[in-house]
Backbone as CSV, one residue per row, in Angstrom:
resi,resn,N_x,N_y,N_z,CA_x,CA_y,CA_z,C_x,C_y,C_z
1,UNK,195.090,185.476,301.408,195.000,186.883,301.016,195.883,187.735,301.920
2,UNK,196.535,188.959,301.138,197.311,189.554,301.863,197.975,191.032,301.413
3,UNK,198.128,192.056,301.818,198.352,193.547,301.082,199.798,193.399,300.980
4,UNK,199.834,193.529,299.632,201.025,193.501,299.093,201.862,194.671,298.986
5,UNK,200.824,195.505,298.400,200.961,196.992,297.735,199.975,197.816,298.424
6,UNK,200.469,198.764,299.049,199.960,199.694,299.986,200.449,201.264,299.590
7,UNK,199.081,201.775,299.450,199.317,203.216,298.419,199.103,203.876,299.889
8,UNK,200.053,205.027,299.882,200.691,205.702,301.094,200.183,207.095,300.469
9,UNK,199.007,207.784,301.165,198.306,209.176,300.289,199.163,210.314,300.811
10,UNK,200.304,211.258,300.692,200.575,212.086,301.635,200.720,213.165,300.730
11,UNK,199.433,213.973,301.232,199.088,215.032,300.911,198.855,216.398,301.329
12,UNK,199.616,216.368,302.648,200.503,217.507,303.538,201.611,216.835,303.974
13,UNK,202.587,217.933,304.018,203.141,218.078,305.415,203.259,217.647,306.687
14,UNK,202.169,218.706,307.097,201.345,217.844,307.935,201.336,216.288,308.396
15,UNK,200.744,215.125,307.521,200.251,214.213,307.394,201.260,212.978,307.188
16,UNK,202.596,213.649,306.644,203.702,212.752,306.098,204.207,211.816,307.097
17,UNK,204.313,211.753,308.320,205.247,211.217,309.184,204.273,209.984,309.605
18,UNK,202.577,210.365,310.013,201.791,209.474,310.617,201.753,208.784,309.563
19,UNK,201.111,209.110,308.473,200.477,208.004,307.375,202.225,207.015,307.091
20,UNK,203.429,208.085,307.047,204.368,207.057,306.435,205.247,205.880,307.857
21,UNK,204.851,206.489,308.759,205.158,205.624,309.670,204.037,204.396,310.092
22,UNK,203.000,204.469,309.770,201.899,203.730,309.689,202.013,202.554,308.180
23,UNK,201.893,203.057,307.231,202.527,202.462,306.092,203.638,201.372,306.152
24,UNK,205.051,201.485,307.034,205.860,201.207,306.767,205.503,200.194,308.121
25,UNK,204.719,200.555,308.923,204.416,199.527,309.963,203.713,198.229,309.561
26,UNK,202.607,198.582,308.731,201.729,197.697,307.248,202.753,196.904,306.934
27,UNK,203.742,197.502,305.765,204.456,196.839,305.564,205.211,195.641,305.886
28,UNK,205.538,196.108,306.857,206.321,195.183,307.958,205.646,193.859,308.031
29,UNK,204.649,194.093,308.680,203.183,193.272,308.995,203.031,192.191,307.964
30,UNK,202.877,192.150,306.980,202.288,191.560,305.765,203.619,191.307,304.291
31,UNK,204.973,192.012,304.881,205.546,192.038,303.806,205.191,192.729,302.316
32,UNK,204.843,193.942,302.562,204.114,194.852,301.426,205.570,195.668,300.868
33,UNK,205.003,196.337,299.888,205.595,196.977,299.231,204.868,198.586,299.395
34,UNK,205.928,199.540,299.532,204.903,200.518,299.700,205.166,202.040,298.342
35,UNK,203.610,202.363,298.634,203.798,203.284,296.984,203.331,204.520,297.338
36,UNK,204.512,205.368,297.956,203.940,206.688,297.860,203.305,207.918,296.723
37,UNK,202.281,208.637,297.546,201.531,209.045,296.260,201.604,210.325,296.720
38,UNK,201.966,211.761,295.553,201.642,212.971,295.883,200.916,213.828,294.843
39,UNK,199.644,213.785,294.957,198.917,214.287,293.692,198.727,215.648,293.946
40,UNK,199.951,216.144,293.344,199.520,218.071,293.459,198.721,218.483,292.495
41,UNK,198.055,219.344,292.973,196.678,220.257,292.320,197.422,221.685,291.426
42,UNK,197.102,221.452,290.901,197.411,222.803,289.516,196.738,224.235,290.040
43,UNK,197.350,225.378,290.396,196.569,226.308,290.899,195.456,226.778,289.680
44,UNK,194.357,227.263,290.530,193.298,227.907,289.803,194.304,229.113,289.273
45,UNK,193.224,229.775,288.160,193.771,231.219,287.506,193.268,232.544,288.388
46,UNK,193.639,232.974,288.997,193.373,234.405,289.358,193.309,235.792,288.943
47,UNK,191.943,236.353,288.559,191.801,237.031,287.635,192.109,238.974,288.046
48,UNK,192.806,239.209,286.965,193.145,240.681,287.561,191.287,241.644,287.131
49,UNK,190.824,242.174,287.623,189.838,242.932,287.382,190.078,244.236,286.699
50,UNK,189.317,245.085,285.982,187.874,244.850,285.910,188.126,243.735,284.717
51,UNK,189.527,243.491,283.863,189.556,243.164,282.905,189.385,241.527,282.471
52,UNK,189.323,241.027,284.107,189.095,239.343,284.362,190.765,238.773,283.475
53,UNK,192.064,239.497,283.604,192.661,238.797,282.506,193.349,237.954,283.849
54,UNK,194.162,236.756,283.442,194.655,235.676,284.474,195.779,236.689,284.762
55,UNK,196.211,236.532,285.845,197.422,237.094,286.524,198.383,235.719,286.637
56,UNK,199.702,236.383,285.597,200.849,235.079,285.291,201.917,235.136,286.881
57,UNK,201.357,236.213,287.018,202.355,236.363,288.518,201.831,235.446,289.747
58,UNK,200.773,235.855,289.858,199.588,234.652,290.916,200.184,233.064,290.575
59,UNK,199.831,233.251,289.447,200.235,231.508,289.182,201.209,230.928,289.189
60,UNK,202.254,231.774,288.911,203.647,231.437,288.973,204.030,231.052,290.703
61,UNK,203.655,231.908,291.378,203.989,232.250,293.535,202.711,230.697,293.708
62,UNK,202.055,230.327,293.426,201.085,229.252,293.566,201.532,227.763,293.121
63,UNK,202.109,228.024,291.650,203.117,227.096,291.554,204.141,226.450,292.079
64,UNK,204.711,227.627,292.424,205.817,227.592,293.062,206.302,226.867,294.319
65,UNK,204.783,227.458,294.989,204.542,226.930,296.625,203.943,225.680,296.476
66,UNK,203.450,225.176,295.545,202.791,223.425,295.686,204.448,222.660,295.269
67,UNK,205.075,223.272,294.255,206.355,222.148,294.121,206.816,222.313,295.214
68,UNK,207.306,223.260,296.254,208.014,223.440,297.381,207.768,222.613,298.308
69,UNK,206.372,222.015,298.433,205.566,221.360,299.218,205.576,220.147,298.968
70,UNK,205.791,219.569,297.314,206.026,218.385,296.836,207.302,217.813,297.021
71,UNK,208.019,218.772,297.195,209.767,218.425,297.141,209.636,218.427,298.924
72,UNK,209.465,218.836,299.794,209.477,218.862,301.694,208.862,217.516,301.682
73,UNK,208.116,217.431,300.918,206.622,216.117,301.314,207.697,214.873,300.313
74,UNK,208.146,214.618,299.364,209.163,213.333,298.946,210.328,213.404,300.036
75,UNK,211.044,214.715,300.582,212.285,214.723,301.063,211.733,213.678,302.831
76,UNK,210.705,214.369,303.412,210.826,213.706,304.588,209.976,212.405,304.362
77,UNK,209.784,211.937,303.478,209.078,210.525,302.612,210.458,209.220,303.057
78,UNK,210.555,210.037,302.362,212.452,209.320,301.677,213.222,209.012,302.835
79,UNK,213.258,209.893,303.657,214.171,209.580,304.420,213.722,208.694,305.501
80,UNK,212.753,208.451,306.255,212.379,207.947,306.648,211.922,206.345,306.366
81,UNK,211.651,206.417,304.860,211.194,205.164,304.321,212.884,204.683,304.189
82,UNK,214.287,205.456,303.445,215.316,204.386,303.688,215.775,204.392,304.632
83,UNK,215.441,204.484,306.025,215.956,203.560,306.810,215.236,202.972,307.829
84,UNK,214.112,202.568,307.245,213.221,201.633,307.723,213.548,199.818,307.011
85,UNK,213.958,199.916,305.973,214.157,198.652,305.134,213.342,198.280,304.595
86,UNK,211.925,198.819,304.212,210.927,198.081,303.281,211.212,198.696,302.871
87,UNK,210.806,197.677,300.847,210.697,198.233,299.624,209.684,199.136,299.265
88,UNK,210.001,200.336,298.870,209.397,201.518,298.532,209.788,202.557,297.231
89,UNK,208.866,203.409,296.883,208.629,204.122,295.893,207.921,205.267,295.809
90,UNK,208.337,206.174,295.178,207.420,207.384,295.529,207.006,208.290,293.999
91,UNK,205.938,207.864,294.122,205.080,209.035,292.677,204.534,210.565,292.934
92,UNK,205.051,211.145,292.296,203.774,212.749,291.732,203.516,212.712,290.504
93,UNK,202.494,213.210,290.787,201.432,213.916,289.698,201.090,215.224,290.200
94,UNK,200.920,216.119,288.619,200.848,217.160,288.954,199.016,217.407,287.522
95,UNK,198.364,218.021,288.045,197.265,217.990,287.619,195.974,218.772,288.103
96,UNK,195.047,219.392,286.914,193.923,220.450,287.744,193.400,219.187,288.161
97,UNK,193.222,218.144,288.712,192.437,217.221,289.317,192.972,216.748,290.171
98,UNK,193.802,216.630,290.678,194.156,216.214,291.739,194.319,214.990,292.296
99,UNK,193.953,214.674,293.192,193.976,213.294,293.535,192.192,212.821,292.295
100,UNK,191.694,213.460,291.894,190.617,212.991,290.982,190.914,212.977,289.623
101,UNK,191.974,213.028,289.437,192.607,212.652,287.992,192.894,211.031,287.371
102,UNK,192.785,210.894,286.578,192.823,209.844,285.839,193.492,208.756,286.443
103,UNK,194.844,209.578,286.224,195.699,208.700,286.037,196.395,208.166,287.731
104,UNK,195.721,209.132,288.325,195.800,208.842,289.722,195.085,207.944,290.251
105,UNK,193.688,207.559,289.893,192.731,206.609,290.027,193.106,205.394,289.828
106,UNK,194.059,205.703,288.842,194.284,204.114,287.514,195.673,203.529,288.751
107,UNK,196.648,204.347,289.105,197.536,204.276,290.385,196.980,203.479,291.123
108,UNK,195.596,204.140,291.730,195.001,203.412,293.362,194.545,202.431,292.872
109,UNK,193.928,202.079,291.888,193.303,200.501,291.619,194.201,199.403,291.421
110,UNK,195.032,199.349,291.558,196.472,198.898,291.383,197.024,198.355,292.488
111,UNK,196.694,198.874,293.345,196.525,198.218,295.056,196.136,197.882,295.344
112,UNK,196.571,197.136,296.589,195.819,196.266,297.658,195.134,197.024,298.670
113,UNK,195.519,198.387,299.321,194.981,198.898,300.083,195.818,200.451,300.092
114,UNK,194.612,201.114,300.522,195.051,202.688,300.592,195.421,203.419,301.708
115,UNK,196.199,204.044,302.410,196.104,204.337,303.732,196.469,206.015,303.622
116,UNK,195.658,206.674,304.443,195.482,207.721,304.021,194.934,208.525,305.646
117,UNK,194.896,209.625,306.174,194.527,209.959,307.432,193.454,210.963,307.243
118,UNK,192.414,210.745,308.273,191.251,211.802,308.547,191.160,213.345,308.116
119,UNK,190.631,213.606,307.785,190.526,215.245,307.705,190.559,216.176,309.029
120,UNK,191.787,216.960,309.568,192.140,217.983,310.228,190.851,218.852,310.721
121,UNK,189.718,218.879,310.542,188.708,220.608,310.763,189.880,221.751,311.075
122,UNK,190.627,221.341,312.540,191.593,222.551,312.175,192.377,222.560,311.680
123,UNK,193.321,221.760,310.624,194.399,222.248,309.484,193.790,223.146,308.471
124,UNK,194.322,223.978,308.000,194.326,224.866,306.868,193.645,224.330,305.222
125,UNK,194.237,223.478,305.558,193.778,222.361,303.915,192.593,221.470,304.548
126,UNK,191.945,221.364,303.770,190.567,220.518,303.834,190.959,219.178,302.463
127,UNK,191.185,218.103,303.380,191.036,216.871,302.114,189.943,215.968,302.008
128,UNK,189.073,216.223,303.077,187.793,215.247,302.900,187.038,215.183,301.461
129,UNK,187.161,216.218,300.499,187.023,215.650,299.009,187.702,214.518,298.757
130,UNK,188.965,214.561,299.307,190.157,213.635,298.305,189.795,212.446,298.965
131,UNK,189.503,212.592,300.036,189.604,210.529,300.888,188.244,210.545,300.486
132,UNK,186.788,210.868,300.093,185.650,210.757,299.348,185.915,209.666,297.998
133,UNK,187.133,211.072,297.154,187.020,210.190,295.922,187.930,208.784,295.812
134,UNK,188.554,208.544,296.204,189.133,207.495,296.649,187.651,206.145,297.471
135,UNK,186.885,206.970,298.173,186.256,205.675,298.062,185.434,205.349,297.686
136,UNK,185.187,206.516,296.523,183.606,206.487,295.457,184.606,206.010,294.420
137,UNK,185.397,206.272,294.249,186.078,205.836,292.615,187.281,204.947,292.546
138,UNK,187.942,204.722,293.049,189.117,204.180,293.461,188.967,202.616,293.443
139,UNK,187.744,201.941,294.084,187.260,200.278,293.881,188.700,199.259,294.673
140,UNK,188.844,200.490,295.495,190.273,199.632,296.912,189.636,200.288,298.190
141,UNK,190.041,199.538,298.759,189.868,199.599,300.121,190.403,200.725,300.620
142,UNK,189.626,201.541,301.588,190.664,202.555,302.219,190.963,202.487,303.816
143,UNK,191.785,202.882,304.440,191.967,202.583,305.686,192.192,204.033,306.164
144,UNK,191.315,204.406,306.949,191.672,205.874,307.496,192.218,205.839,309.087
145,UNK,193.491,206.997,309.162,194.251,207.024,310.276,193.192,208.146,310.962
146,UNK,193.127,207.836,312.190,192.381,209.560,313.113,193.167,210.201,313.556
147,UNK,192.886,211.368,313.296,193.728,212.620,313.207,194.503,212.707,314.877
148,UNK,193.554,212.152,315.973,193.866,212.664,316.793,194.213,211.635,318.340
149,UNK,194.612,210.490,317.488,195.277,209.343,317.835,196.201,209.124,317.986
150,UNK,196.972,208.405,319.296,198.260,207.782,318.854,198.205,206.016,318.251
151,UNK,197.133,205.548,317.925,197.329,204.041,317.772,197.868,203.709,316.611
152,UNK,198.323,202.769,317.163,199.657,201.870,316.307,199.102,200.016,316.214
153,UNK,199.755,199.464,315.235,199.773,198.472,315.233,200.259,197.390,316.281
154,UNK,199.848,195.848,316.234,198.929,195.369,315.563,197.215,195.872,315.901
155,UNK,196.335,194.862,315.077,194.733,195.157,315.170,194.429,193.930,316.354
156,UNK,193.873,194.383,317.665,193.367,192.876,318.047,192.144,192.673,318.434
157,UNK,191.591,194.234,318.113,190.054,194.169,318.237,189.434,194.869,317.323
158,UNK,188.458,194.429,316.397,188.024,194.990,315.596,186.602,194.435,315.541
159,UNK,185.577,195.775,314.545,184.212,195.596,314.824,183.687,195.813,313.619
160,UNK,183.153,195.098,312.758,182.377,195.145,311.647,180.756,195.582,312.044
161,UNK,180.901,197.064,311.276,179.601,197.661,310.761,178.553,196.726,310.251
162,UNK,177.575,196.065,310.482,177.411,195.181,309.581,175.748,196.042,309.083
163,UNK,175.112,196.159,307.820,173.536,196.125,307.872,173.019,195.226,306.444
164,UNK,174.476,194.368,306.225,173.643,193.777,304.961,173.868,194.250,303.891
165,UNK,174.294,195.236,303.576,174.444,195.711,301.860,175.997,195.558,301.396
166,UNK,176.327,195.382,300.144,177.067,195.068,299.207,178.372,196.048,299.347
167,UNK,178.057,197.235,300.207,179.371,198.156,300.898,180.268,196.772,301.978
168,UNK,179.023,196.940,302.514,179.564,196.705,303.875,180.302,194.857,303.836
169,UNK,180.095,194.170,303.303,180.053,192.705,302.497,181.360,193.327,301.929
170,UNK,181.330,194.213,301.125,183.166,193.803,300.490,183.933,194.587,301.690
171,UNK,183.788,195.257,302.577,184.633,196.232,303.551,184.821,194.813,304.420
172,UNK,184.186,193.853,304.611,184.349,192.764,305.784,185.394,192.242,305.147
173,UNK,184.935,191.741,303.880,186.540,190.544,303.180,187.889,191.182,302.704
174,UNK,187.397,192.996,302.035,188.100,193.374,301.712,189.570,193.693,303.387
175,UNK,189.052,193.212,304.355,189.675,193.587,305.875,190.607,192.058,306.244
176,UNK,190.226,190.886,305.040,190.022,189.652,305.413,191.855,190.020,306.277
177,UNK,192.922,190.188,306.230,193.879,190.213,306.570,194.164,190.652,307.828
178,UNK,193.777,191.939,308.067,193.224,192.082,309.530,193.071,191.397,310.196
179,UNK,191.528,190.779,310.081,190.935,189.800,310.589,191.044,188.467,310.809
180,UNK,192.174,188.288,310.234,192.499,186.769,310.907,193.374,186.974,311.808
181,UNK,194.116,187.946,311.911,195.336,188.599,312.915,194.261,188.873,314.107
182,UNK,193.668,189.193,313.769,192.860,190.404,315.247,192.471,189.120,316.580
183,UNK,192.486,189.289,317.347,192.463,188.435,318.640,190.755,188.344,319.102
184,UNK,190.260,189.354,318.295,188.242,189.385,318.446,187.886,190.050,317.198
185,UNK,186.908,189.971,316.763,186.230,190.452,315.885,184.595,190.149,315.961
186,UNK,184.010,191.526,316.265,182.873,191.777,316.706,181.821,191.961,315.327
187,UNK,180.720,191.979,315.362,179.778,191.582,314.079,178.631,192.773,314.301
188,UNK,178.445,193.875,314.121,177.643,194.507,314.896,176.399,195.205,314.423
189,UNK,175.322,194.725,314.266,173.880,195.435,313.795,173.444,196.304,314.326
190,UNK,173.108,197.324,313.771,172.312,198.592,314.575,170.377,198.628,313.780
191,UNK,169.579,198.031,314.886,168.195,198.025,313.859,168.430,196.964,312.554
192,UNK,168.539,196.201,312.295,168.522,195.592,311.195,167.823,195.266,310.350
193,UNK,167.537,195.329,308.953,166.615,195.398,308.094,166.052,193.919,308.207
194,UNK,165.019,193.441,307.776,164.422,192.106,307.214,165.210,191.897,306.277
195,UNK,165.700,190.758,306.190,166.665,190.005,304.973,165.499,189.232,304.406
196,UNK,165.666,188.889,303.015,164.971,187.559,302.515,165.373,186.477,303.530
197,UNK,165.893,186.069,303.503,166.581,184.692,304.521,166.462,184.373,305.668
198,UNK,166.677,185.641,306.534,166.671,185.774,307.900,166.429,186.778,308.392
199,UNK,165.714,186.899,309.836,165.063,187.542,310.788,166.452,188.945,311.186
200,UNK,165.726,190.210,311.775,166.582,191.010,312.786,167.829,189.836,313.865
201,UNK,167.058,188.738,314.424,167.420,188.711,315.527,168.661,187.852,315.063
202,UNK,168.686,187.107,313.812,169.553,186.516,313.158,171.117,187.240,312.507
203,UNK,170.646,188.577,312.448,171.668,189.373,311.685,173.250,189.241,311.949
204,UNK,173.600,189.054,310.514,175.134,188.618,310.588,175.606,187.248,311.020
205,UNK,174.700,186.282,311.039,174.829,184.924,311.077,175.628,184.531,310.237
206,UNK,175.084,184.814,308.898,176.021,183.814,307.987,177.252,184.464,307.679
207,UNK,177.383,186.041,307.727,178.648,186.751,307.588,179.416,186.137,308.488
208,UNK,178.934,185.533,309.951,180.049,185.019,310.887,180.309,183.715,310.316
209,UNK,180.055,183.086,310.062,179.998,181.455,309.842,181.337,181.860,308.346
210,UNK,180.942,182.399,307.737,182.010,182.561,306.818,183.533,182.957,306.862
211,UNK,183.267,183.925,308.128,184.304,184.569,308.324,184.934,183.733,309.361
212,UNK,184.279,183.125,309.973,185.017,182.111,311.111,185.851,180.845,309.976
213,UNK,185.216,180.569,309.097,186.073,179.814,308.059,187.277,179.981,307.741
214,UNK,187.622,181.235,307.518,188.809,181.890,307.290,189.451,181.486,308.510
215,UNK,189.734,181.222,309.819,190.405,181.409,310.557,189.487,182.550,311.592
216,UNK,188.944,183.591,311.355,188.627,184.834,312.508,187.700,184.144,313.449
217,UNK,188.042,184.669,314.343,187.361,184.517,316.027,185.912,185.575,315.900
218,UNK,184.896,185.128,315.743,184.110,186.565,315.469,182.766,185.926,316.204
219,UNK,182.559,187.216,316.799,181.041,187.344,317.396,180.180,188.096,317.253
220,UNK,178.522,187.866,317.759,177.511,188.967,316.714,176.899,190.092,318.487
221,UNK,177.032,190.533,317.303,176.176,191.783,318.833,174.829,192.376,318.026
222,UNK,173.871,192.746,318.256,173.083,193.511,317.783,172.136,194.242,318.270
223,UNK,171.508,195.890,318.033,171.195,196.363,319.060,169.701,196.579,317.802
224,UNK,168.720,196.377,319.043,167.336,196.640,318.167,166.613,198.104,319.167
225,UNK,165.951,198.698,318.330,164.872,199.912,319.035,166.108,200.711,319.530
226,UNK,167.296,201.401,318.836,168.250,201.757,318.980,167.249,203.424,319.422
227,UNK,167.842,204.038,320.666,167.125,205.665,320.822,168.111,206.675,320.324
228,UNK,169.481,205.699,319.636,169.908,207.489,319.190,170.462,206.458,317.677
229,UNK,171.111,207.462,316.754,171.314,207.111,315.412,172.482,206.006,315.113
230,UNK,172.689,205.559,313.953,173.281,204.249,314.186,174.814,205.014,314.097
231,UNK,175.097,205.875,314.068,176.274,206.110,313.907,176.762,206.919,315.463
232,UNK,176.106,207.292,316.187,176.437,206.930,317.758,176.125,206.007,318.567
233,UNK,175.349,205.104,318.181,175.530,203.713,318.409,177.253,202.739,317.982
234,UNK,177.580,203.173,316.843,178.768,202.606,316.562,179.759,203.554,317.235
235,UNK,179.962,204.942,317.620,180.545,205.293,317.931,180.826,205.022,319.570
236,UNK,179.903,205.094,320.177,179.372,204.299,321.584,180.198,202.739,321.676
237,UNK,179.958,201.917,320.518,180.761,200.614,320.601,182.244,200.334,320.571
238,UNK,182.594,201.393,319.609,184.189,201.470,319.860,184.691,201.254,321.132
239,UNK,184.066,202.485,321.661,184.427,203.162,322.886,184.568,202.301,323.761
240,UNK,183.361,201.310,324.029,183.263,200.654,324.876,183.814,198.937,325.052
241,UNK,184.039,198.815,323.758,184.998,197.525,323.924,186.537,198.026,323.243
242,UNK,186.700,199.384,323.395,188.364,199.456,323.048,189.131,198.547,321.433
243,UNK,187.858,199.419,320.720,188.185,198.637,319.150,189.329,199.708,318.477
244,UNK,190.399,198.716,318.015,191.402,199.247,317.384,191.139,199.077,315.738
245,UNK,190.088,198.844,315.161,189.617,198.927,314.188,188.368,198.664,313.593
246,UNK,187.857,199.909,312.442,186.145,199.933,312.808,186.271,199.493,310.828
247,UNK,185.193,198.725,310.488,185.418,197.858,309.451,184.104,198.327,308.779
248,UNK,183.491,198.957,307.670,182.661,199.675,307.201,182.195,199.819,305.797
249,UNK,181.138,199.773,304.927,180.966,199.787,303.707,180.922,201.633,303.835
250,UNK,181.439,202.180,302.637,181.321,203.416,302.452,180.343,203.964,301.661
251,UNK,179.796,205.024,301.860,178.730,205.808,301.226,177.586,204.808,300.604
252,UNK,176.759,204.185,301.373,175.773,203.554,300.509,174.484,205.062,299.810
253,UNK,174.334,205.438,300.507,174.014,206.800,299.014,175.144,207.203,298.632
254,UNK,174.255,208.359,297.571,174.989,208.575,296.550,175.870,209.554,297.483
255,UNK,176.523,210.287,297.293,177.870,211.734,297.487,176.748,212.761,297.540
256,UNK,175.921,213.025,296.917,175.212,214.210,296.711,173.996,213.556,298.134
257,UNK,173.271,212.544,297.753,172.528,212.397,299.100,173.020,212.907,300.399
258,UNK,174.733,212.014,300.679,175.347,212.224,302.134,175.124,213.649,302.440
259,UNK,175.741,214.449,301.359,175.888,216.259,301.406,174.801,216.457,301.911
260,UNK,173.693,216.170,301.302,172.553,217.320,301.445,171.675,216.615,302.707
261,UNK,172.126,215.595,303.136,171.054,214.708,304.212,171.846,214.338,305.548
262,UNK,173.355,214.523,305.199,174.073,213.335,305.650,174.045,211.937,305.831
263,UNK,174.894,210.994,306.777,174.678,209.323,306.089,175.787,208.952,307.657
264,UNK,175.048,207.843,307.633,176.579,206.991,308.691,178.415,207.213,308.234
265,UNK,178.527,207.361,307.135,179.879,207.829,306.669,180.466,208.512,307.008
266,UNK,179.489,209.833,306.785,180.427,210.812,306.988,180.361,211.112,308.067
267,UNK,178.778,211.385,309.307,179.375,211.378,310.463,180.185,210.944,311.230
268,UNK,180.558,209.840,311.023,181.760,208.608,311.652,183.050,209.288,311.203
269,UNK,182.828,209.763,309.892,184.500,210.078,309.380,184.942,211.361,310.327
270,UNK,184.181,212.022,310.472,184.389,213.385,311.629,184.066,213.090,312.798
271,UNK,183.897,212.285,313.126,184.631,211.419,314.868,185.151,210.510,315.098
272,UNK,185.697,210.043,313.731,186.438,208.999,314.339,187.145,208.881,315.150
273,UNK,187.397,207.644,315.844,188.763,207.738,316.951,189.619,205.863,316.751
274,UNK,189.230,205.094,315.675,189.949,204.265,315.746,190.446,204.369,313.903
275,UNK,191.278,203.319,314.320,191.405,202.867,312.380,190.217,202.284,311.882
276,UNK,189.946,203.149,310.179,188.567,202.916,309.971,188.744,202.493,308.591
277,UNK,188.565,201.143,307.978,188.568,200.373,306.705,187.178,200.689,306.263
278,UNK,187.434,201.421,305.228,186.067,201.493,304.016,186.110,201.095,302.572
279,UNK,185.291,200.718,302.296,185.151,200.061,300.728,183.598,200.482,300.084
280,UNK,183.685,200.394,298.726,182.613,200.675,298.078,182.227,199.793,297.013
C-alpha cells in the first residue's frame, strides 16, 4: 500500500506554500502524484434595504475578489510545483458550496490521501467547516498540517489514538504507509472500554500483532484512572515522546454532538502541534 494521489486543499493564500511544500515532500516520499484543489465559494447576496433587493454591485466586488484569490492561489501553486519535478495538477471549482459541493467530494474520494492545514483562530478566514467536511464526507483519509509548526518530513515517531472503534481501526491502516517508514510506533489507550475479547489491561493487543505484520515496530502504552480528559492525556503524549505524527479516528459522534458537547476531535484539532491523520 501506498499514496499515490495526494489532494493538496489550498484554500488561502495564506496556506499555499506550507500545504504545497508539504505535498510535494509526500510526493517525493512515495512517488505520488499531486492534485491541487481550489474550491471557491460563490458570494452570498447582499441585500439593499428597506427593499431587501440583492445588490449586483456587492456581488460583482465579491466575485471579483475570490477569482483574484483563485488566480494568486494557482499562480504561487504552479510555480513552485514546476520546479520541484513531481507530477502535478491543479483544479477549481467555483460553487455556493464550497469545498461541500458535490462534485468536490466526488474529487476527494478519488484519493489516496488529503493534506490540508489546521485552522488559523487568528487568520481572517475560518476553515474548520471545510477540514470537518472532508472528514465526515469525503471517506479519505485526512492529514492535518499545524498551523504553528515547522515539521517536515520524514515520520519516525508516531502514536496511534487507539479506543477500539471503527474510526480509529481505519485511521491506523488507513496511515499503513507511514507506519512502516516510522522508526516507532506507539499504540496508546486512554481508560479503555471492556472489549468482548479482551480486558483494559490488554488494549490494542491485537491492533499491534497486526500491525507488526506489516513490517511496523509498534508498542502499547496505556493509561487507566486517567485525572484529566483523554484528549490532554494525548496531548501530554505527543509532547513527551516527541511524536511527529498523531494517528486518529475522526468524529466518533455525530458533528452536531461535537458542537454542542464537544469530543476528542475537535479539542485536539485546536491544539494540535504534530501531523495529525484522521479518518472516518
Amino acid at each position: 500500500m501506498s499514496y499515490r494521489t495526494i489532494l493538496a486543499v489550498l484554500d488561502s493564500e495564506h496556506n499555499v506554500a506550507p500545504v504545497t511544500e508539504f505535498a510535494i515532500q509526500l510526493a517525493r516520499q512515495f512517488s505520488a502524484h499531486i492534485m491541487a484543489l481550489r474550491a471557491e465559494t460563490l458570494a452570498t447576496i447582499p441585500l439593499i434595504a428597506p427593499m431587501e433587493i440583492p445588490d449586483p454591485t456587492a456581488i460583482e466586488t465579491l466575485q471579483r475578489a475570490a477569482q483574484e484569490e483563485t488566480r494568486k492561489i494557482e499562480a504561487a501553486f504552479r510555480q513552485r510545483a514546476e520546479s520541484s519535478g513531481v507530477p502535478f495538477e491543479f483544479r477549481s471549482y467555483v460553487s455556493t458550496g464550497g469545498t461541500s459541493s458535490e462534485a468536490v467530494l466526488e474529487l476527494a474520494r478519488t484519493c489516496d490521501l488529503i493534506v490540508a492545514r489546521q485552522n488559523d483562530a487568528k487568520a481572517e478566514a475560518d476553515n474548520s467547516s471545510d477540514l470537518e467536511t472532508f472528514i465526515l464526507e469525503s471517506g479519505r483519509p485526512v492529514l492535518l498540517l499545524p498551523h504553528g509548526s515547522n515539521r517536515s518530513l520524514p515520520v519516525r515517531r508516531a502514536l496511534i489514538a487507539w479506543n477500539g472503534s471503527k474510526e480509529a481501526a481505519r485511521a491506523a491502516f488507513d496511515a499503513l504507509p507511514f507506519l512502516q517508514q516510522a522508526e516507532s510506533v506507539e499504540i496508546f489507550s486512554v481508560d479503555p472500554p471492556d472489549m468482548p475479547r479482551q480486558n483494559p489491561e490488554l488494549a490494542g493487543a491485537d491492533l499491534a500483532t497486526a500491525l507488526a505484520r506489516h513490517g511496523v515496530k509498534v508498542s502499547i502504552r496505556t493509561e487507566e484512572n486517567c485525572q484529566t480528559s483523554t484528549s490532554e492525556a494525548i496531548t501530554a503524549r505527543l509532547a513527551d515522546e516527541s511524536v511527529d505524527l498523531l494517528i486518529m479516528g475522526g468524529y466518533g459522534h455525530s458533528r452536531w454532538w461535537e458542537m454542542l458537547f464537544g469530543g476528542v476531535t475537535r479539542s485536539l484539532l485546536t491544539s494540535m502541534t504534530a501531523f495529525t491523520l484522521l479518518s472516518r
